[in-house]
N, C-alpha and C positions, 0 to 999 in steps of 0.2 A: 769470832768470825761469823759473818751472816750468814744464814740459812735460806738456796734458794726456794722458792715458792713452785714446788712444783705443781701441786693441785691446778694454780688459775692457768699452768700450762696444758695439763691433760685437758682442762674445759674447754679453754680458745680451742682448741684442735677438735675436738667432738664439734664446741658450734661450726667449726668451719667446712665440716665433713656435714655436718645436718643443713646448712645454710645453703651448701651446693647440691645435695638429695632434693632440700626444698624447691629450690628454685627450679630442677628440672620437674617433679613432681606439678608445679604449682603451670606452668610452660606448658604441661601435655594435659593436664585437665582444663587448662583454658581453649587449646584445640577441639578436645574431645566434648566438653560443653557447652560450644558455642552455639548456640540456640541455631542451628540446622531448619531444625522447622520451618521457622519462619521464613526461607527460601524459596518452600514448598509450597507456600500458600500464598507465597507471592501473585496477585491480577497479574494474568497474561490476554494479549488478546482482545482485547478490553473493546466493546461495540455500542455503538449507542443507536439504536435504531425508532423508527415511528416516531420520528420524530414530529410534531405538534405546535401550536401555540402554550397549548397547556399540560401536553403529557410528551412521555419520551422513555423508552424502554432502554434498559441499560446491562448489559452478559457481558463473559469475562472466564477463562480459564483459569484452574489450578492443578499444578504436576501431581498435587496428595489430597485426597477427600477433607475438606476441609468448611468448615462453620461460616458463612458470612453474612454480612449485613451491609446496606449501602445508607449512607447518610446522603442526603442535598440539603444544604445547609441544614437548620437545625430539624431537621424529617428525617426519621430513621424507616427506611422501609424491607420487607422483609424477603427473604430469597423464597422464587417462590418452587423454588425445586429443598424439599424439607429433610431438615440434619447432614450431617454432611455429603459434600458434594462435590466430583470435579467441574461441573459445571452449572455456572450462577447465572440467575434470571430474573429483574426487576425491574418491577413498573410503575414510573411517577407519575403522578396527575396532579390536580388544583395548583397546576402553575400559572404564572400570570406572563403575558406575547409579552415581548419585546423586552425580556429579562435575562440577566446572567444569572446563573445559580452555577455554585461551586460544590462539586461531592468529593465525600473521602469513601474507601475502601475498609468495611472491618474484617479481614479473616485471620483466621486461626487468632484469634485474640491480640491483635496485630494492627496499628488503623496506618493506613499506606493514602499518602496522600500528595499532589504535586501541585504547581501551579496551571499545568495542563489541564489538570481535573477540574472542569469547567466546560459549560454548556450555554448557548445563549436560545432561548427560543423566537421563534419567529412571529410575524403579524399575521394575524386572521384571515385564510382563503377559504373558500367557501368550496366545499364538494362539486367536482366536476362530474363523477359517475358512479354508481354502485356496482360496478362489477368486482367480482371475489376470485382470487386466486388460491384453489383447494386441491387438495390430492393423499394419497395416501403411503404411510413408511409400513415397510416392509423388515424383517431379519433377517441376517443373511441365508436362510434356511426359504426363504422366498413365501414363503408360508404362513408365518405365522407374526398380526402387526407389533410393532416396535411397542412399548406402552409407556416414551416418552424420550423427552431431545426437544432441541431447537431447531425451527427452519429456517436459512436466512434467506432472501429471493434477493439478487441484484439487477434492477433492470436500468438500460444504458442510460446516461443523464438524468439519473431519479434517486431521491434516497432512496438506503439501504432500508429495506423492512425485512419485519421478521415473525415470529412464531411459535409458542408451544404447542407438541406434539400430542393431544391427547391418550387416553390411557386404549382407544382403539385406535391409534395410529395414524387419526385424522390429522390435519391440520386445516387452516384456512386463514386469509392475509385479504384485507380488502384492499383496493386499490380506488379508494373514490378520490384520493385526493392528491394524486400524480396523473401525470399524465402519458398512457403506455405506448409507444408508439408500434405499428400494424407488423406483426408478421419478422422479425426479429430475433435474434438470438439472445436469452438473458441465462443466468448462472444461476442453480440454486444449491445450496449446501446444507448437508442435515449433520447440526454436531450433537454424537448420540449421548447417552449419560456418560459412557467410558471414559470419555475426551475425545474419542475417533471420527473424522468427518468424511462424507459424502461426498462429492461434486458431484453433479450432475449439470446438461445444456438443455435447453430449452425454449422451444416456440412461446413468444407472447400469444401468439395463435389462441395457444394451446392451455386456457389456465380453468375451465371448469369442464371436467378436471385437468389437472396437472397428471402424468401416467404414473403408474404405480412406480416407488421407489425402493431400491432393496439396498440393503447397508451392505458399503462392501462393493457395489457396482456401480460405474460410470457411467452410465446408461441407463434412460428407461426403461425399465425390464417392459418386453414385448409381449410375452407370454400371457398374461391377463386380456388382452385387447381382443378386440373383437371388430369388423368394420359393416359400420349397416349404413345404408342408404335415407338420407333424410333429406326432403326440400331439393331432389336429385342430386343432393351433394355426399360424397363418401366425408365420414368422417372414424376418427377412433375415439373409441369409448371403452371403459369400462364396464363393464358387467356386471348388472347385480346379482350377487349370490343368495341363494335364498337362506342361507344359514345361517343371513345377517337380518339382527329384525327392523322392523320398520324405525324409523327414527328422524329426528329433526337434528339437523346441524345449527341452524339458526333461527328462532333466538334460543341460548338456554335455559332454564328458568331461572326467574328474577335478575332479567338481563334488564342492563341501561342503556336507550340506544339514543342517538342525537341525531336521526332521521325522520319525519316523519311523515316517508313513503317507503318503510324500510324493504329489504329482500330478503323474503323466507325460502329456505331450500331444507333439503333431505333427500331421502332414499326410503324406494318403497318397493313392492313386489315390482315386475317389469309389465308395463301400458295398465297397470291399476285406477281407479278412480279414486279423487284425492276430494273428499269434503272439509273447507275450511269456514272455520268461522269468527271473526275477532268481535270480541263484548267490548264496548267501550260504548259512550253516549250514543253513538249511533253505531246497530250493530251492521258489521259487514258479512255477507254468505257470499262464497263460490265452490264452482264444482272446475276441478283440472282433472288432468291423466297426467300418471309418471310415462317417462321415455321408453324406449324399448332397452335400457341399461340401468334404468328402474332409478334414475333421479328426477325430482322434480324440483319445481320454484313455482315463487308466487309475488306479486308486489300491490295493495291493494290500488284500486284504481281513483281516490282519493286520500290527500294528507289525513291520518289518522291525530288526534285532539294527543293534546301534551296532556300528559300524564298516566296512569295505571293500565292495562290492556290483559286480558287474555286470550288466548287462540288455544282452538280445538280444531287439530287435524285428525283427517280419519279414511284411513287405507283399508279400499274394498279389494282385496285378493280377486282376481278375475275367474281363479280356478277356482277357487274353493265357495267363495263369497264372504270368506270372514271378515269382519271389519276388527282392528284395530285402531284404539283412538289414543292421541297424548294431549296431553294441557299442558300448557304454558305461560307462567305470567308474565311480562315485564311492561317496563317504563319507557315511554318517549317522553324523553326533554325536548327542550325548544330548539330548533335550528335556525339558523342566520338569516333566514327566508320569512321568518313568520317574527309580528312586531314584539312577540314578549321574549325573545331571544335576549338573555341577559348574561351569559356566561363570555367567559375570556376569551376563548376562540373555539374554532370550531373541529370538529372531529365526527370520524364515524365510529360504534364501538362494535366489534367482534367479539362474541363471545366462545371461547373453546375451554372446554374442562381441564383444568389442572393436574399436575404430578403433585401425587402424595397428601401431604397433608399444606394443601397452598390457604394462604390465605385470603384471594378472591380470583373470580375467575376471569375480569376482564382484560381484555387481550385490549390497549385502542390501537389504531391504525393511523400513519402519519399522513401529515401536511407536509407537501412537499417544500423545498425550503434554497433554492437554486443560492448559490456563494457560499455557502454557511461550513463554517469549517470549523472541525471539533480533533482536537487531538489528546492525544494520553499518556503520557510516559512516565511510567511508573518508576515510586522514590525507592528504592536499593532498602528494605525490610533495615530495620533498628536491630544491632543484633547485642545491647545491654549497655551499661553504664559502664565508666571510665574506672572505677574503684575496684576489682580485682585484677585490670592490666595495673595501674599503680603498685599494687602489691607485689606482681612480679619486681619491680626494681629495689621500691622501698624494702622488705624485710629480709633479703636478700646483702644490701647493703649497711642495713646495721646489723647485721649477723655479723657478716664480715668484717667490720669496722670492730666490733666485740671482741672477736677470735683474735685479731691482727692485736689488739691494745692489752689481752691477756698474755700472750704469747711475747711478746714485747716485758 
């Protein structure tokens, strides 16, 4: 008589008990390891602003502090808010008018890219004015300044520009190359490091300065202001505090700038005497006074020579008489106005100090660029390769096929 086989029975039965453990075990770590992250650090938000013939600044939201890097075409440029970050800030340049360039997105180790992700720049306009749009962030403690974020300024029929916030809470946004129209209402938004943004309204009036900002409030906080009489006109100002030392906004040193009648400004004690002097081939001297809110400006009263320049300002205290002096070096290139103008197009350059450890400080400012339509829509994060979903079905089904053929 034969002898049934019961061993290959007890086997099939265990594979088919492990085959069906496996298969759930294999089903919930696929859930539970499915690269999440990468959701996290998905671009949101994605903005391209200053826009240029040659440059164009590019920010972007992430839900989890996260590493990134932006490529246009083969340029990899660097964030300039350093190590991780919810919110990224990059700025391109030596681009050439009337070109498309396409970027991808690197974060969290992750490169996110679409056919959206493209930009065209536009042809060469020439600077219509030097006025600067500046003002200062606040915490919401109203107290003490923010030491970083982006501004963006919307004003109505104009690109979007934008801004880093310095580490004293300054910012500044030039406006030479739109054009503002009088007395209007434009939006501006501070997105702070956290990811949490500001709104704020605003008089075009109103842009040196812009009123103080405090994080947290819809409104220009009022409380700082002060109203004095100048040229019999009431105006609001800010007030300089004496706590703050003298100092230059623009230029900062070893600035590049593509003006060359540029606009110097700071803050100095209040109706002080301001001694300036720029060395270059021919040197220039003058004497100003700060305001009674203790800002001043300066533009010299000829095109200053392309190439290397320093300036030495020098704030005579009215009360005390102390003088404070700063030096400055920077570079004027050629502007479009003068025959050895040779670059791609034109631009103003803003200088404002960087977060952290950035890798340069220029801010440029756009050309404005009326039609030009840029969009973004971000591709859905890769979240792995096809070979452990196959597994769920595959080892699963010859397990089973084993069991069924021992059992049998």
């Amino acid at each position: 008589m034969k002898q049934e086989a019961h061993f290959p029975t007890i086997l099939g039965l265990v594979l088919l008990i492990a085959s069906i453990i496996g298969t759930v075990y294999l089903t919930s770590q696929r859930t539970t390891l499915s690269p999440k992250a990468s959701g996290d650090c998905q671009p949101a938000n994605i903005k391209v602003t200053n826009l240029t013939s040659a440059t164009f600044d590019l920010s972007f939201t992430t839900s989890s502090l996260c590493l990134a890097t932006l490529k246009v075409n083969d340029n990899t440029y660097q964030n300039k808010f350093s190590g991780s970050s919810l919110i990224h800030y990059f700025q391109i340049s030596n681009l050439t008018e009337n070109t498309e360039y396409k970027y991808s997105i690197i974060a969290g180790g992750q490169t996110f890219a679409d056919t959206g992700y493209q930009i065209k720049t536009p042809g060469s306009i020439s600077s219509s004015s030097s006025s600067i749009a500046w003002g200062r962030v606040y915490n919401k403690d109203g107290k003490t300044p923010t030491t970083s974020g982006i501004i963006y300024l919307n004003i109505p029929e104009a690109e979007e520009l934008s801004s880093l916030i310095n580490s004293q809470g300054y910012w500044n946004i030039s406006l030479a190359n739109i054009s503002v129209p009088s007395n209007i209402e434009e939006s501006i938004t501070v997105l702070s490091s956290d990811g949490s943004s500001t709104q704020v309204k605003n008089q075009t009036s109103s842009h040196s300065p812009v009123g103080d900002i405090i994080i947290g409030q819809n409104t220009i906080n009022p409380i700082s202001k002060t109203t004095v009489l100048e040229n019999n006109l009431l105006l609001t100002v800010t007030p300089y505090s004496s706590n703050e030392p003298f100092d230059i906004f623009n230029p900062k040193d070893n600035d590049t700038i593509f003006s060359q009648k540029p606009e110097f400004f700071g803050k100095a004690p209040s109706d002080s005497q301001i001694k300036i002097k720029v060395e270059s081939p021919v040197v220039i001297d003058d004497l100003i006074n700060s305001s009674s809110d203790g800002q001043w400006q300066w533009t010299p009263s000829s095109d200053l020579s392309v190439g290397d320049h320093t300036i030495t300002v020098t704030a005579i205290d009215p009360t005390t008489q102390k003088e404070t002096t700063i030096i400055r070096h920077f570079t004027v290139l050629a502007s479009e106005n003068n025959p050895e103008f040779t670059a791609s197009g034109s631009a103003t350059i803003i200088i404002t100090p960087t977060i952290g450890a950035a890798t340069t400080d220029t801010i440029v400012t756009p050309t404005q660029m009326p039609n030009t339509t840029i969009t973004s829509s971000p591709t859905p994060p890769v979240t792995g390769n096809l070979f452990p979903t196959s597994l769920l079905f595959v080892i699963p089904l010859l397990a089973i096929s084993l069991s069924l053929y021992l059992l049998k």
